[in-house]
C-alpha positions as CSV (number, residue, x, y, z in Angstrom):
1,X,17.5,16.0,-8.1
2,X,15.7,14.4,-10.8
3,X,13.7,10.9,-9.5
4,X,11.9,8.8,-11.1
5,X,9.7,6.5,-9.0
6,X,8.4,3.1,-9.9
7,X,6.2,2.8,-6.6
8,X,2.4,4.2,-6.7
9,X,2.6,5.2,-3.3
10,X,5.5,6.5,-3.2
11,X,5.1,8.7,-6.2
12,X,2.1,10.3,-3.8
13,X,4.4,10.4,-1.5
14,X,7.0,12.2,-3.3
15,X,4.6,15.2,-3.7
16,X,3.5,14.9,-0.1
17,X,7.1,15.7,1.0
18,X,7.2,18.5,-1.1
19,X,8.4,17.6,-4.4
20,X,7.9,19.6,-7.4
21,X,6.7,18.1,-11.2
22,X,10.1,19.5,-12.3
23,X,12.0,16.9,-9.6
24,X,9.6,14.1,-10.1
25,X,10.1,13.1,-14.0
26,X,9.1,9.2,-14.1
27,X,6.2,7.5,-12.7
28,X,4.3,4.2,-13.6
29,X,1.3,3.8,-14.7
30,X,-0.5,2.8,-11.9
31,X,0.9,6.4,-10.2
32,X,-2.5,8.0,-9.9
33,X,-2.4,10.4,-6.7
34,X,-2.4,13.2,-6.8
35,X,-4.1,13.5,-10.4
36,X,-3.9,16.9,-10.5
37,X,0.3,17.2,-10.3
38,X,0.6,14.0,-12.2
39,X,-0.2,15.6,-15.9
40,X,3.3,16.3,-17.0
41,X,5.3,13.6,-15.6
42,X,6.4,11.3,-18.1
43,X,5.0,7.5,-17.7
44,X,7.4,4.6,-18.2
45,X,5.7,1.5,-18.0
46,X,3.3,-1.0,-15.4
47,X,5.2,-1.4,-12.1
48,X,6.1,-4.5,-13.9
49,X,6.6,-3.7,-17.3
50,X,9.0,-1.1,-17.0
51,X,10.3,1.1,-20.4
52,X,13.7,0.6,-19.7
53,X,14.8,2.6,-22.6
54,X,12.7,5.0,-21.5
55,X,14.0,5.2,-18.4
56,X,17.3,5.3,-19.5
57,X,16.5,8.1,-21.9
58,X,15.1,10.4,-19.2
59,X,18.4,10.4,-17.2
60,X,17.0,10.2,-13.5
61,X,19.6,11.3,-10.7
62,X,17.6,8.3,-8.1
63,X,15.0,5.8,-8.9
64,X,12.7,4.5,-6.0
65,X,11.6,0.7,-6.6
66,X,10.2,-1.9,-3.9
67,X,11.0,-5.3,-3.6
68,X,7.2,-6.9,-3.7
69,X,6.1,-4.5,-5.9
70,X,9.3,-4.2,-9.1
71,X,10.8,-7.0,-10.8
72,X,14.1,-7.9,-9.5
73,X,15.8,-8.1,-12.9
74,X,14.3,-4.9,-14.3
75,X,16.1,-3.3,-10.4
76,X,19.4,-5.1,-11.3
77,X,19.3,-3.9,-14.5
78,X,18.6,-0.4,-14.0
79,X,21.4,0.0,-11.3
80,X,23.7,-1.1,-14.3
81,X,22.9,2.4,-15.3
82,X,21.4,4.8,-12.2
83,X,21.4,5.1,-8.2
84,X,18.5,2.9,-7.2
85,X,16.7,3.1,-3.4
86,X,15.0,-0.3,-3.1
87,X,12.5,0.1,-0.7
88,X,11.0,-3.1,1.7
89,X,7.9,-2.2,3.1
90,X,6.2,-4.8,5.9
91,X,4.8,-3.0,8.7
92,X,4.1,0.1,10.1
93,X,8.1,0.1,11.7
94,X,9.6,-0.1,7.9
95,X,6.9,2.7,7.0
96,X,8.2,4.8,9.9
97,X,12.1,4.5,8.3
98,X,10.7,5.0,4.7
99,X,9.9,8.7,5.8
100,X,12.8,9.2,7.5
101,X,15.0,7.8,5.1
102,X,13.3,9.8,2.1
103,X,13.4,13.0,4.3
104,X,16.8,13.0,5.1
105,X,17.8,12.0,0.9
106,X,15.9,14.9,-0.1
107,X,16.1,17.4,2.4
108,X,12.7,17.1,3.5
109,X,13.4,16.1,7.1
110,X,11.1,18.2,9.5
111,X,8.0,17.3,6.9
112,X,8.3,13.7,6.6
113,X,8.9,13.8,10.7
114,X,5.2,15.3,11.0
115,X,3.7,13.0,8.4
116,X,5.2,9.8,11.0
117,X,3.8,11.7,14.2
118,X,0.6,12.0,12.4
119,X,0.2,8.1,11.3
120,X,1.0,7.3,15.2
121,X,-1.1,9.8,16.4
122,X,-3.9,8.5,14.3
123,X,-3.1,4.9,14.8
124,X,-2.8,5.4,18.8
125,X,-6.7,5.9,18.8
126,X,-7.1,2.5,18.5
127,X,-4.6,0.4,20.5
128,X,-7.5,-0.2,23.2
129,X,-9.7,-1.5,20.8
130,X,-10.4,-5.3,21.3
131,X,-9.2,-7.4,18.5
132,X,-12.5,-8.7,16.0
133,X,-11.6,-11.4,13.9
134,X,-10.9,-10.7,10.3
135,X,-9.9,-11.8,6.9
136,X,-8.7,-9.2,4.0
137,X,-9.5,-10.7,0.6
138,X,-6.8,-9.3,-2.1
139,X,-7.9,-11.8,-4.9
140,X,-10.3,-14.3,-6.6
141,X,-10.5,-17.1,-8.8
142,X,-8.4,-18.3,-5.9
143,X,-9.4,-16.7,-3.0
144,X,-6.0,-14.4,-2.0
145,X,-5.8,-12.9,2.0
146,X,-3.0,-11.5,3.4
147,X,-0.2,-13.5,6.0
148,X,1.4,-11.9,8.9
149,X,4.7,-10.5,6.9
150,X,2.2,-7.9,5.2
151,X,1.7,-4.9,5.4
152,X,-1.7,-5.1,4.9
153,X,-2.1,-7.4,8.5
154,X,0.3,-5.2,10.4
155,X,-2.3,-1.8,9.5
156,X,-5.5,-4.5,10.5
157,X,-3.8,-5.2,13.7
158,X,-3.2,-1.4,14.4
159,X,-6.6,-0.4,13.8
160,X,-8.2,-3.5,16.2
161,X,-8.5,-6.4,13.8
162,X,-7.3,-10.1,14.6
163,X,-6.4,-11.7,11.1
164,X,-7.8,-14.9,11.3
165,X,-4.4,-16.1,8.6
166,X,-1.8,-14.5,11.0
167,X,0.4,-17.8,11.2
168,X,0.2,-17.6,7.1
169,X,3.4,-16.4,5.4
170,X,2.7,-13.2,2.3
171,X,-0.2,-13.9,0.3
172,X,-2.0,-17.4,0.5
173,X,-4.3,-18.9,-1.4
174,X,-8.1,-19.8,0.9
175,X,-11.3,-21.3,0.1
176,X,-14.6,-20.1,1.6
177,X,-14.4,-23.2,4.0
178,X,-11.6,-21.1,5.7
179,X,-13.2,-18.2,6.1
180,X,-15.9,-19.4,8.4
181,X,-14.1,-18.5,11.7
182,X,-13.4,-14.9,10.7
183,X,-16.4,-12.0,12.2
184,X,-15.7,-9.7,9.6
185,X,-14.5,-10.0,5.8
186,X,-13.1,-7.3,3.5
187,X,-13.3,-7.3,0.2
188,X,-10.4,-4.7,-1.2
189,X,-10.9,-2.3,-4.0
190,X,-7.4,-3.5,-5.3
191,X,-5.3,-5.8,-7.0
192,X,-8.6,-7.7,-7.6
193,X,-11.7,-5.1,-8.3
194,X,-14.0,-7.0,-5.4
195,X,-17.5,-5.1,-6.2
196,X,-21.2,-5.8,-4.8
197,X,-21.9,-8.7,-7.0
198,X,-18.9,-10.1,-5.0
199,X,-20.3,-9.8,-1.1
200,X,-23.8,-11.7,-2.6
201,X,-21.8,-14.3,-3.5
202,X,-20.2,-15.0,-0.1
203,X,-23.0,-13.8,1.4
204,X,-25.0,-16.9,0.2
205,X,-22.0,-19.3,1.4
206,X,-21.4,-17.6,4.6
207,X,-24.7,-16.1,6.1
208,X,-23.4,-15.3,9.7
209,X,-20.6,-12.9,8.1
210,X,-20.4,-9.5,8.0
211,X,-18.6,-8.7,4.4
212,X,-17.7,-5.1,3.4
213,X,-16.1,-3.7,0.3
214,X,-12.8,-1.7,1.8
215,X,-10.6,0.7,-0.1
216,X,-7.0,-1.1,-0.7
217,X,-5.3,2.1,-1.2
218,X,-6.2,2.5,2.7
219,X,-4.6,-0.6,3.8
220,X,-1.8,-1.6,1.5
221,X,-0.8,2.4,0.3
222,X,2.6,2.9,2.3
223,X,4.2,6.3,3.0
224,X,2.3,9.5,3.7
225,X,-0.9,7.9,2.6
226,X,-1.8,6.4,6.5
227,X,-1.9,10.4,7.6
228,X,-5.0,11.0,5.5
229,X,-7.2,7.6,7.2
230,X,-7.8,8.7,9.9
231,X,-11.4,9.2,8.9
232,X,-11.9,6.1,7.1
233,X,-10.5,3.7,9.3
234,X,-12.8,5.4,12.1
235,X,-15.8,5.0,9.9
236,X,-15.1,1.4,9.4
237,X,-14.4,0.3,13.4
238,X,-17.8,2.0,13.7
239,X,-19.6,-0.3,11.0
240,X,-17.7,-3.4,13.1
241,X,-19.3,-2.1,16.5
């Protein structure tokens, strides 16, 4: 089966599941994991600039899209043409069926089984934690957190963080006024770059915070990607002690 993917994440985990360079013959380019398997696979596009000819010109068996992430007319437009899976990823649930739906597409059952046990098993080592108010800054020039519909406030929630913008649908615009109430803040690596330069400036607002800079790729990465935190996320609860 030939597949072209249009989701960063999923393209990683593609590869996780087993996939070869010879099955995987489309990718965007924003598909950067794992660098070392990605060298030969054709790109087509931004995740929302997609070469459509392109596309149509590599002759893919399936194309994997996702609602948030793909534009809905370049999806409705390609499945003119090709068998498209749109994926819908909100919480660590829809993450569970992901696997299991891309296991049982491709054959890869009995891996993509072990890559779910492993994110629960992982997860499971905090559910006693006691919830420390958070917010999750995704963008500036507005201010951009994360709602409860996320996927993003679903993984904070696993790992023993109350976000302070639960009752807040997707992505909302804040200002630093509403960030007063939250313990911890985190800054992501990604869509928005948030470096150093970025905690000093909130720092001077919002003395009594504690701001780190937190890899995106962690928290908003869906698939196999949760299986390899484990670490990280423990690292981090230990920093919010």
């Amino acid at each position: 089966m030939k597949i072209i993917s249009l989701v960063p994440s999923i393209t990683e985990t593609l590869f996780d599941l087993g996939l070869s360079e010879n099955e995987i013959i489309g990718r965007t380019k924003f598909c950067i994991h794992p660098a070392n398997r990605l060298k030969n696979v054709s790109v087509i596009g931004g995740t929302k600039n997609l070469n459509i000819t392109k596309i149509k010109a590599l002759k893919p068996d399936l194309i994997i899209a996702n609602k948030e992430e793909n534009i809905k007319e370049d999806v409705e437009e390609l499945q003119k043409y090709f068998k498209v899976l749109v994926t819908n990823v909100s919480n660590l649930e829809d993450n569970y069926y992901l696997l299991k739906t891309l296991g049982n597409l491709l054959g890869k059952q009995e891996i993509a089984q072990k890559f779910n046990l492993k994110i629960y098993e992982i997860l499971a080592k905090f559910s006693t934690l006691e919830k420390k108010k958070c917010a999750y800054l995704i963008w500036k020039n507005p201010y951009m957190t994360v709602g409860f519909d996320t996927f993003i406030h679903d993984i904070l929630d696993k790992i023993g963080f109350q976000n302070i913008f639960k009752d807040h649908k997707r992505y909302p615009e804040i200002s630093v006024e509403d960030l007063k109430t939250a313990d911890y803040i985190f800054l992501s690596s990604e869509p928005f770059p948030f470096r150093q330069k970025h905690i000093d400036e909130l720092q001077k607002e919002l003395p009594d915070a504690k701001i780190f800079l937190v890899d995106g790729e962690s928290f908003s990465w869906y698939g196999t990607r949760l299986a390899k935190c484990e670490g990280y996320f423990q690292n981090l609860v230990e920093k919010c002690q």
